[in-house]
C-alpha positions as CSV (number, residue, x, y, z in Angstrom):
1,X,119.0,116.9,72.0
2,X,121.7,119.7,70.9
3,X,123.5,117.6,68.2
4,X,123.2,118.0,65.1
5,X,120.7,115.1,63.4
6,X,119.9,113.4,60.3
7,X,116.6,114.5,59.5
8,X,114.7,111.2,58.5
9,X,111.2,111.7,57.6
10,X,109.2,109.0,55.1
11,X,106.6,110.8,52.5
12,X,103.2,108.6,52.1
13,X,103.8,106.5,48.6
14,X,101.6,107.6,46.5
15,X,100.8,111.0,48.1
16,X,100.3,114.0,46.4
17,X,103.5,116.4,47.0
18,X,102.0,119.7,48.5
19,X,103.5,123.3,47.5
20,X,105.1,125.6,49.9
21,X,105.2,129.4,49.6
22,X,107.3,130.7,52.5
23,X,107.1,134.6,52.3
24,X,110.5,136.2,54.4
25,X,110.9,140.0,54.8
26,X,113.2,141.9,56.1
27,X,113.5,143.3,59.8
28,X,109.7,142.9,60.3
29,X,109.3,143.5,64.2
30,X,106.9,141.5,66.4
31,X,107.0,143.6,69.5
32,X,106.5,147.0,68.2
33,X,103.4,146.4,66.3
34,X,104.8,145.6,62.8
35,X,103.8,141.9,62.7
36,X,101.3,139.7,63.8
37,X,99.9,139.6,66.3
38,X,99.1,143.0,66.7
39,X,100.4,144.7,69.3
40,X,99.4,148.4,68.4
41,X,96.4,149.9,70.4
42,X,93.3,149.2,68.7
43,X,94.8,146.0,66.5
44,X,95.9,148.8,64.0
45,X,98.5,146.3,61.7
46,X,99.8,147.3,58.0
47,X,99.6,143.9,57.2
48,X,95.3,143.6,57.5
49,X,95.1,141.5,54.7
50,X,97.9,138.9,55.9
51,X,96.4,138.9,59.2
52,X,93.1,137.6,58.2
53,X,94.8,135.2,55.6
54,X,97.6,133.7,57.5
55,X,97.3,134.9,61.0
56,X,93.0,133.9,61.7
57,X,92.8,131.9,58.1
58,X,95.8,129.7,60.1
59,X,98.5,129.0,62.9
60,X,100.8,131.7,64.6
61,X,103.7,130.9,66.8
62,X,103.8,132.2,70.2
63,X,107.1,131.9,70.9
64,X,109.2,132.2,68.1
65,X,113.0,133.6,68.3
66,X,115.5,134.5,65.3
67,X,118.9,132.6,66.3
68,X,121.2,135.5,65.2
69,X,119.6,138.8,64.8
70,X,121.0,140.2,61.9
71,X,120.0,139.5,57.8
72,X,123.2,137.7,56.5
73,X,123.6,134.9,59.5
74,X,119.8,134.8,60.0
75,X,119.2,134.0,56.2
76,X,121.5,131.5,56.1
77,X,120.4,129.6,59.5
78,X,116.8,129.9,57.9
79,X,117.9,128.2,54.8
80,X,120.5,125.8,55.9
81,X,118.8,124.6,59.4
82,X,122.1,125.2,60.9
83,X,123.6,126.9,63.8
84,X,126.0,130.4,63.1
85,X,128.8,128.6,64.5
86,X,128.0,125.8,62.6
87,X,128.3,128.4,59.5
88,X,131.1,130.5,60.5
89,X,134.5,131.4,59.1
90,X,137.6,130.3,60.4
91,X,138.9,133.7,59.6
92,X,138.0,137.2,59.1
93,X,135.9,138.6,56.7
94,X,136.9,142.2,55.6
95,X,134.2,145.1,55.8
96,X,131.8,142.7,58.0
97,X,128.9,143.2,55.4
98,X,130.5,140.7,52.5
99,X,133.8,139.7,50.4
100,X,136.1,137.0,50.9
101,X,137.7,135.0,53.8
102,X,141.2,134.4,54.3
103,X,141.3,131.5,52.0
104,X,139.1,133.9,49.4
105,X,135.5,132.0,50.3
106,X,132.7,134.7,49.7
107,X,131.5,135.6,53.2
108,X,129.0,138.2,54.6
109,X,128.6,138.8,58.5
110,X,130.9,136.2,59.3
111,X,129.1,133.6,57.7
112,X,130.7,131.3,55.1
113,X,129.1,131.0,52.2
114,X,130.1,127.8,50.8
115,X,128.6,126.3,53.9
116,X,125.2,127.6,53.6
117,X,125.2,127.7,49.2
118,X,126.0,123.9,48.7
119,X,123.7,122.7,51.6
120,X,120.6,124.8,51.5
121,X,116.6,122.8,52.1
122,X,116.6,123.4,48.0
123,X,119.4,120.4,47.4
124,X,116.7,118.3,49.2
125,X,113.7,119.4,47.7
126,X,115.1,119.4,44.2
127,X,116.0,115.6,44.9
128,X,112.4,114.7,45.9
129,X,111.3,115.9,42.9
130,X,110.3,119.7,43.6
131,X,110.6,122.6,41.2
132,X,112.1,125.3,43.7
133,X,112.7,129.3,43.0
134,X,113.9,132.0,45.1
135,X,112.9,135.7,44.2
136,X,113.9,138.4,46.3
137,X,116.7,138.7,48.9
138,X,119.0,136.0,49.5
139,X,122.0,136.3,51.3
140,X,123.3,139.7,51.7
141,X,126.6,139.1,49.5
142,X,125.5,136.8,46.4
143,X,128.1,135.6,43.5
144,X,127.8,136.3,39.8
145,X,127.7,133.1,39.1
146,X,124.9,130.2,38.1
147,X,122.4,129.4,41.5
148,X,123.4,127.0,44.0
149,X,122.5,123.5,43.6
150,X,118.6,123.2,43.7
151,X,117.3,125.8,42.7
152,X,115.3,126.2,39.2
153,X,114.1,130.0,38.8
154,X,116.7,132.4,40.5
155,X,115.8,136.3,40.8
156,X,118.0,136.6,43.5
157,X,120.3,139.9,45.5
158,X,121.5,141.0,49.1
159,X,118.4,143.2,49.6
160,X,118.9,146.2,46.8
161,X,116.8,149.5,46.1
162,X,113.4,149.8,46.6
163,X,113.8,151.2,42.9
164,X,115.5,150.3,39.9
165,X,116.8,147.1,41.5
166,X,118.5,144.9,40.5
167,X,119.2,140.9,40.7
168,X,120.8,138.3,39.8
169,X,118.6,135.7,37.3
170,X,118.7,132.0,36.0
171,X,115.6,130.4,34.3
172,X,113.3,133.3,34.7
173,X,110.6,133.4,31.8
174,X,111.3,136.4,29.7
175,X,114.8,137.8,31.6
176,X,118.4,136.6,30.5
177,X,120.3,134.5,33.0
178,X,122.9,136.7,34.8
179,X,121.7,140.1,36.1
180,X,119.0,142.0,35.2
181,X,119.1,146.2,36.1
182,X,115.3,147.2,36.3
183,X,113.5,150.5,35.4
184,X,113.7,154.1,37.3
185,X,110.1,153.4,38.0
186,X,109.5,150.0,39.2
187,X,109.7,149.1,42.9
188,X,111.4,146.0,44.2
189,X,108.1,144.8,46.2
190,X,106.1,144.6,43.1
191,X,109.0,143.1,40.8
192,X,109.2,140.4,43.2
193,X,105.8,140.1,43.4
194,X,105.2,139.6,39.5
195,X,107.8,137.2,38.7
196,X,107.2,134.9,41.7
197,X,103.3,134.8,40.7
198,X,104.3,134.6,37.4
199,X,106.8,131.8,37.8
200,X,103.8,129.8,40.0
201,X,101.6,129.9,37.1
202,X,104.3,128.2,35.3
203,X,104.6,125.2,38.0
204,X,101.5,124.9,39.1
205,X,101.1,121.3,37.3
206,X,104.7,120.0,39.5
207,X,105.1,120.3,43.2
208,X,107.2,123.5,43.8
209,X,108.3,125.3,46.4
210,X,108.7,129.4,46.4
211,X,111.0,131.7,48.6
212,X,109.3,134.9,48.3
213,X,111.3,137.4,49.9
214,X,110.7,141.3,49.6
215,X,113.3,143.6,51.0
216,X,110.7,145.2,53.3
217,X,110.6,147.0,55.7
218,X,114.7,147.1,55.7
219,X,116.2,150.9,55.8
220,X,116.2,153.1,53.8
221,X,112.5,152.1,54.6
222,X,110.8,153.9,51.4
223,X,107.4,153.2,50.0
224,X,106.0,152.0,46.7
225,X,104.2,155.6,45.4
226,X,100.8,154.5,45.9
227,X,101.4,154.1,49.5
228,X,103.8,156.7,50.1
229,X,101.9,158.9,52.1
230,X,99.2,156.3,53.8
231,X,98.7,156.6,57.2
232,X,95.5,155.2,58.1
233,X,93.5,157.6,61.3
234,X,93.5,154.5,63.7
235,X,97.1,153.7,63.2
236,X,99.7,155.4,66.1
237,X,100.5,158.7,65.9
238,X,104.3,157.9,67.4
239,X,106.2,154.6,67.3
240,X,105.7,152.9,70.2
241,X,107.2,154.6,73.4
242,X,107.4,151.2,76.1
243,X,109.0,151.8,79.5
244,X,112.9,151.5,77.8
245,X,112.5,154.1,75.6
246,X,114.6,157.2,76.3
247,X,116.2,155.9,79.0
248,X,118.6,157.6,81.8
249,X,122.1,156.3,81.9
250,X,121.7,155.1,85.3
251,X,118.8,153.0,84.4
252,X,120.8,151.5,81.3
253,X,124.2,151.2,84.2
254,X,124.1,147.7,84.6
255,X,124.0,146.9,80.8
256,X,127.2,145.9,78.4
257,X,128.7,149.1,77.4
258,X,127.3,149.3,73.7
259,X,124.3,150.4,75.8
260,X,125.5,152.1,78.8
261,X,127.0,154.3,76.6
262,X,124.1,155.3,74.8
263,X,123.0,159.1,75.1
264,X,119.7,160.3,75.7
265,X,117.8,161.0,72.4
266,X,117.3,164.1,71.2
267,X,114.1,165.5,69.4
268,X,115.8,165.1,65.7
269,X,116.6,161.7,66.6
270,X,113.1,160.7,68.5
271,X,111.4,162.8,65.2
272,X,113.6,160.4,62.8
273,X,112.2,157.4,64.7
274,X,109.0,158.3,64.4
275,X,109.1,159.0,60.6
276,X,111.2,155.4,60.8
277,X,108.2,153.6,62.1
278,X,105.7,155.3,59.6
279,X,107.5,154.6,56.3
280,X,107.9,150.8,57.3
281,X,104.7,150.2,58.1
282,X,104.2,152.0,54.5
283,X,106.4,149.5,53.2
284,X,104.7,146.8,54.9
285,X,101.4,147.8,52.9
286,X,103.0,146.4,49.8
287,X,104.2,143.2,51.2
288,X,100.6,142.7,52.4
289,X,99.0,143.3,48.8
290,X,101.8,140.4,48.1
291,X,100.9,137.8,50.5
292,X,97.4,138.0,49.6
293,X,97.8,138.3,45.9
294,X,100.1,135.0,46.0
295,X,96.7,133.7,48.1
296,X,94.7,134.7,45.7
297,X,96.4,133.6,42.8
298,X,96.7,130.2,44.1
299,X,92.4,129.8,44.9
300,X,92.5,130.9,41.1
301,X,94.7,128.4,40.4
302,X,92.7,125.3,41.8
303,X,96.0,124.4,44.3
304,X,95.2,126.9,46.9
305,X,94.0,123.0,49.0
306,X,96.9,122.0,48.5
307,X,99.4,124.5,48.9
308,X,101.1,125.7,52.5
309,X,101.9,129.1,52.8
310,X,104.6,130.3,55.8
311,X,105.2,133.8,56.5
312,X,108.4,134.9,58.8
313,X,110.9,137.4,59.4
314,X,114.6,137.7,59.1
315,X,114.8,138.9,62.9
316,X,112.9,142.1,64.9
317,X,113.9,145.6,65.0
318,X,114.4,148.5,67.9
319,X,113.1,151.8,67.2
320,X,114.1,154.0,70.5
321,X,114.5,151.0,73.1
322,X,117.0,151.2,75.4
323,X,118.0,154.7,73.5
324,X,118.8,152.4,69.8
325,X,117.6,154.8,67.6
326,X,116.8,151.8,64.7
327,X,118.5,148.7,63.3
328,X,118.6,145.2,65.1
329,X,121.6,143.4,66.4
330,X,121.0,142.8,70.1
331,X,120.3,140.3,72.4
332,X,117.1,141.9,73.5
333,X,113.3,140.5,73.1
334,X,112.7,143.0,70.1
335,X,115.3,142.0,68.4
336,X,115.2,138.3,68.5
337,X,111.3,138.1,68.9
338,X,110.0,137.6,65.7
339,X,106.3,136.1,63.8
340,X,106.0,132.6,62.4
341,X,102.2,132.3,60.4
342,X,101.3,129.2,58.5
343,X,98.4,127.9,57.1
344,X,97.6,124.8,54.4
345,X,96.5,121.4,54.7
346,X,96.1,120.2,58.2
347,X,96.8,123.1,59.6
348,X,94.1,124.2,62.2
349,X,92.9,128.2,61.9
350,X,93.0,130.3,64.5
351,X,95.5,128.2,66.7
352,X,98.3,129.1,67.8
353,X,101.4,126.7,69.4
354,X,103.7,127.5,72.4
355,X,106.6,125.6,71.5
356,X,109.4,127.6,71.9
357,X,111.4,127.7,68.1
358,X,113.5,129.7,65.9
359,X,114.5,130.2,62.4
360,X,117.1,127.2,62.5
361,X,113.8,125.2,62.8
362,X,112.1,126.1,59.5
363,X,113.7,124.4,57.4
364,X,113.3,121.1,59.1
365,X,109.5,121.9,59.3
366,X,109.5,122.8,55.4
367,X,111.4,119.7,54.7
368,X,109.0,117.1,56.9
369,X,106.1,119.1,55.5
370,X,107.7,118.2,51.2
371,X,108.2,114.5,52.6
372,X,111.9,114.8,52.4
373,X,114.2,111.9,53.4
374,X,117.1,113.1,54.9
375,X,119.5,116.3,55.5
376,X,122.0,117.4,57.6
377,X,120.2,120.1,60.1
378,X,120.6,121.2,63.8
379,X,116.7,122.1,64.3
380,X,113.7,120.5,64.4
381,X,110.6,119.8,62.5
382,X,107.3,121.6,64.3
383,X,105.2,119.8,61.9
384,X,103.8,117.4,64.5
385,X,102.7,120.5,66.7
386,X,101.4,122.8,63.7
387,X,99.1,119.7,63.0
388,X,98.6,118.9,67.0
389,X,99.4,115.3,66.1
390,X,103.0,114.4,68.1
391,X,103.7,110.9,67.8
392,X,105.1,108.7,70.7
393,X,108.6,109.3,69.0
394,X,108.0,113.0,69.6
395,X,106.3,112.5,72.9
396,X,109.7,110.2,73.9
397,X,111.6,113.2,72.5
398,X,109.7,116.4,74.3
399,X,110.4,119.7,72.6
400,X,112.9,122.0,74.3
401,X,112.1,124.8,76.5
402,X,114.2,127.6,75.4
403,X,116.1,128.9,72.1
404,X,119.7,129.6,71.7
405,X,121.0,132.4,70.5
406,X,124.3,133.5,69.3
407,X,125.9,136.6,67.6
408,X,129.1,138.5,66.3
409,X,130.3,142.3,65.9
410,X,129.9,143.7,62.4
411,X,129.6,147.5,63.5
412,X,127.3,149.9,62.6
413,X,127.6,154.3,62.7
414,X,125.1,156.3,64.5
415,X,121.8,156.5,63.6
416,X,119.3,159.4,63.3
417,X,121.5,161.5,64.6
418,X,122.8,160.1,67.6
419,X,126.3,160.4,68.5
420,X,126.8,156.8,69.4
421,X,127.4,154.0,67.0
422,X,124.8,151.4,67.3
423,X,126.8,148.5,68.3
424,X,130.3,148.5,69.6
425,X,133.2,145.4,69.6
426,X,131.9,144.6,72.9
427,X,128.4,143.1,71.5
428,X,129.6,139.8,70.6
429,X,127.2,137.4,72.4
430,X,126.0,134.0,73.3
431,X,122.0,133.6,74.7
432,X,119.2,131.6,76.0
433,X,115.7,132.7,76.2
434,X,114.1,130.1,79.0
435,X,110.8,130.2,79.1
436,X,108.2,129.0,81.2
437,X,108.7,125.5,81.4
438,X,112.8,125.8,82.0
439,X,114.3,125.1,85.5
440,X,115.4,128.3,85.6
441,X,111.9,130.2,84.7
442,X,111.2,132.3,82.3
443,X,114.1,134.3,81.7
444,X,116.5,136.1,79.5
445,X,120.7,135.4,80.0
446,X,123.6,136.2,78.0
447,X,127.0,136.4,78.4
448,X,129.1,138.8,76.4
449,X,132.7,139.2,75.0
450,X,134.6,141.6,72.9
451,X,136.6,141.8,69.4
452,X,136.0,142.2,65.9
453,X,136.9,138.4,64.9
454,X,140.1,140.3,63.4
455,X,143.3,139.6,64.1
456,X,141.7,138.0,67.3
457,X,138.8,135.5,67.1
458,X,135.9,135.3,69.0
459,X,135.1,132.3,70.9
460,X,133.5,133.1,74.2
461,X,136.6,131.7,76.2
462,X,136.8,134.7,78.2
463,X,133.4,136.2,78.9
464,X,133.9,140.1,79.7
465,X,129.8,140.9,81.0
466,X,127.0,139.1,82.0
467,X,123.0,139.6,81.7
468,X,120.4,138.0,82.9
469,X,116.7,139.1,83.2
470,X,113.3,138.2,84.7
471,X,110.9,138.1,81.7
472,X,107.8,137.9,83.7
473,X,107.9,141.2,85.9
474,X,110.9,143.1,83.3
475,X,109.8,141.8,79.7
476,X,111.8,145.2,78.3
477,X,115.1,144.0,80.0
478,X,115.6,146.6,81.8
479,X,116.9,145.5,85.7
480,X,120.0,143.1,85.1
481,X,119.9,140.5,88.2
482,X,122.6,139.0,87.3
483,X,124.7,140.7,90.1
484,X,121.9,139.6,92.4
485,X,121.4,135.9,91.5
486,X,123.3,132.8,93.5
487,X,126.2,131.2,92.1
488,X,124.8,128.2,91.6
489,X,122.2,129.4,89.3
490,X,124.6,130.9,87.4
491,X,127.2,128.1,86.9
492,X,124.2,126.8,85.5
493,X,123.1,128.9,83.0
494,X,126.8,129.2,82.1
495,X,127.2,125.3,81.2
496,X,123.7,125.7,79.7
497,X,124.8,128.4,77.2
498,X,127.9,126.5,76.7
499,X,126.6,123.3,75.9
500,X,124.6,125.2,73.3
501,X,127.5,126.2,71.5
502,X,129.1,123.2,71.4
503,X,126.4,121.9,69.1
504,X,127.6,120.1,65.8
C-alpha cells in the first residue's frame, strides 16, 4: 500500500480526450476562512464566485492534506505524484530557498530538481497526445533554460511580484521565448489570467491540459488596484481569533521548542495580522474573477461539457495560532489542511468525498482522469470516488485512512514584529494525520528532529520531541498527550510513521 506503483490505467478507444484546468494558488488557507468551505461567520468567502462554480457547481474534499507544507516541496509532490524524500537532495542546498546541490543540481527547499523537471504528469500527458501549458508559479527556483519535457506554452517563475512580474516563456503567442519583464502597471493575477485564457482559445480544437497558478494570496499579500481597498460589511472585522491564538507559554510548554519559545504577541504584531488577513482575502478577489472567467470562457467556448476544472492549494497558512504571526511550515491542521474542488464530466454537484488525500494524489487523479497509461507515482487516483464508482479492484484495495506527512528546516526571520523567528532547526518533522477510521482514532502525531541538512543530514534516526494530539476534543492542537499515552500505542505510531518514510 506505501510503495511506490506503476500507475496503469486504460483510456476507452475511441473516447473523446477531456480537458483539465487545474487552478493552484499560493498559501490559500482552509481553516481560517480563505477557502472553501467557508468557515467565516455568516459564509463570508473572497472567493463567492468559485464557491458557487466549483464548490456547489461540483465535488469538495473533506479531508484533504498538503504532504509537505511549504511552496517548493509541495509543488513538486503536486506535480511529480511523489513523496519529499522521494525528491530530496543527497546534499545541502545553500540558502534553503534555491541554487545548486553539492554536485551543482538546481535545488529549492531541499528538493532536487532534476527529480521533479524530467518526471512531472506533463511527460505523460504530452505522450497521450495532450497539448499542456503552465502559466504562473512553478517551482520556486526555475532555470533559464527551454521547459521541461512536456510542456508546450511555458509562462512560468518561483512566484514574483504582484507587479511588473516577470517569467520565464516558450511558445506563448505574441511573447519571445526566454523571459519576458512586464509593465509597472500590470499585476501578475491578471497577466496569468490573460495568457492562460488566451492560450485555451488557441487549443480548444486538441485535448489540453492548463496549470493555472496565480501567486495569490502569498506575502507580500498586495492587491490588484481595483480591489485594493474592498472589504465587503459582512466579511470579519479581525482574522480569526480560535482558542490557540495568543497563547501563554505554559499552554504552548509541551510543544517542540520553535513553539514553546514563541512570545506573546504584541498589538503591532496582532494589528499586522489583521491587515495580513484583509489584503489576502483582497488578493483572493482576483483569483476568484480568474476561476470564473476561465469558466466562462470555456461555456463560450462549446467545451465547458467537456472540460474538468480542479482548484487546490499549495498548503494552509497560520495567521496568530499558536503565537505564528503568518507563514506556513508546521505540522499543525492549518497548515497542512488544505481545499481540493473539482467539477466536469461525471462529477456529481454538491458532493463532497471523505477519503482522506493529499497533494501527492493529484496527479494520479489528473492522469486516470486524461486516460494515461502508465507513470511512476507514490499516490493514488481518487477518480473512482469523485465519480462514486470504485471498482472491485478498488474495493480489494480500500483507500487509506490517514496522510503522511513529512518536512525539513529552511528558516525563516520574525514576522510582524515578533522577536522570534518563525521556525527554528528543531522543526524538521515526520507526521500522520489518522482519521476516523484508523486504529488509532482520529488523531494528529509527529515526531521531530533537529539540523539544517548541513554539514549534518536529517534522517529521523534520532527523534529529539514527540506530539501527538486528540483531533476530536483538541482540533487546534493544543494539549500534547503524548506524555500521557501507553507505550504500546506509541511503538505503534512510531513504526507507522516509519514505514511511511520508507516509501519508494
Amino acid at each position: 500500500m506505501r510503495t511506490g506503483s506503476l500507475l496503469s490505467i486504460v483510456a476507452s478507444i475511441g473516447a473523446v480526450k477531456p480537458n483539465i484546468i487545474f487552478f493552484l494558488t499560493d498559501d490559500q488557507d482552509q481553516m481560517l476562512g480563505g477557502s472553501m468551505p467557508a468557515t467565516a461567520p455568516g459564509g463570508a468567502t473572497p472567493i463567492p464566485k468559485t464557491q458557487k462554480l466549483l464548490g456547489d457547481g461540483g465535488m469538495l474534499a473533506d479531508n484533504m492534506y498538503i504532504h509537505t507544507p511549504i511552496c517548493c516541496p509541495s509543488r513538486a509532490e503536486t506535480f511529480t505524484g511523489r513523496y519529499f524524500h522521494n525528491l530530496k537532495v543527497d546534499g545541502q542546498c545553500p540558502a534553503g530557498y534555491g541554487g545548486q546541490d553539492d554536485e551543482g543540481n538546481l535545488c529549492c527547499m531541499h528538493v532536487d530538481e532534476k527529480l521533479v523537471n524530467n518526471y512531472t504528469m506533463a511527460t505523460g500527458l504530452s505522450d497521450a497526445g495532450y497539448k499542456v501549458g503552465m502559466f504562473g508559479k512553478y517551482l520556486n527556483y526555475l532555470s533559464t533554460g527551454p521547459p521541461p519535457p512536456g510542456f508546450d506554452a511555458w509562462m512560468a517563475n518561483g512566484g514574483g511580484a504582484y507587479y511588473a512580474p516577470q517569467f520565464f516563456t516558450h511558445g506563448i503567442t505574441g511573447l519571445p521565448d526566454g523571459s519576458v519583464h512586464f509593465n509597472e502597471t500590470d499585476y501578475t493575477t491578471a497577466v496569468v489570467g490573460n495568457y492562460s485564457n488566451a492560450w485555451i482559445r488557441e487549443v480548444k480544437d486538441e485535448p489540453f491540459v492548463a496549470f493555472i497558478n496565480p501567486k495569490a494570496c502569498h506575502e507580500p499579500f498586495l492587491p490588484s488596484p481595483w480591489y485594493n481597498n474592498t472589504w465587503e460589511d459582512d466579511w470579519p472585522a479581525t482574522a480569526p481569533r480560535p482558542v490557540s491564538w495568543n497563547t501563554t507559554k505554559q499552554q504552548r510548554a509541551n510543544h517542540h521548542p520553535t513553539i514553546a519559545n514563541m512570545d506573546l504577541l504584541s498589538d503591532e504584531t496582532a494589528t499586522c495580522i489583521d491587515e495580513t488577513f484583509k489584503n489576502r482575502w483582497r488578493t483572493l478577489l482576483s483569483v476568484d474573477d480568474l476561476i470564473a472567467d476561465t469558466h466562462q470562457l470555456c461555456v463560450d467556448l462549446g467545451i465547458v461539457d467537456r472540460t474538468y476544472f480542479i482548484y487546490s492549494s499549495d498548503h494552509g497558512f497560520q495567521l496568530g495560532e499558536l503565537n505564528l504571526a503568518m507563514d506556513k511550515r508546521n505540522v499543525y491542521e492549518f497548515d497542512i489542511k488544505i481545499h481540493l474542488a473539482i467539477k466536469g464530466p461525471g462529477i456529481p454537484q454538491g458532493a463532497t468525498f471523505s477519503q482522506p488525500a493529499t497533494n501527492v494524489d493529484i496527479a494520479p487523479t489528473i492522469l486516470e482522469l486524461a486516460g494515461v497509461t502508465s507513470m511512476q507515482v507514490d499516490g493514488r487516483s481518487l477518480v473512482p470516488y469523485l465519480k462514486q464508482s470504485p471498482t472491485s479492484n478498488d474495493q480489494q484495495r480500500p483507500w487509506r485512512n490517514s496522510t503522511y506527512h513529512e518536512y525539513y528546516f529552511v528558516g525563516l526571520p520574525p514576522k510582524c514584529g515578533q522577536n522570534n523567528p518563525i521556525e527554528t532547526p528543531d522543526n524538521n518533522f515526520i507526521a500522520v494525520r489518522h482519521q476516523h477510521g484508523s486504529p488509532f482514532g482520529n488523531i494528529l502525531y509527529a515526531e521531530f528532529t533537529t539540523g539544517t541538512q548541513g554539514p549534518g543530514f536529517v534522517n529521523f534516526s534520532t527523534i529529539d520531541f514527540y506530539e501527538l494530539y486528540n483531533m476530536d476534543n483538541d482540533p487546534w492542537q493544543l494539549n500534547n498527550i503524548y506524555n500521557t499515552t501507553t507505550q504500546q500505542v506509541r511503538d505503534a505510531l512510531h513504526q507507522d510513521v516509519h514505514q511511511w518514510l520508507q516509501c519508494k
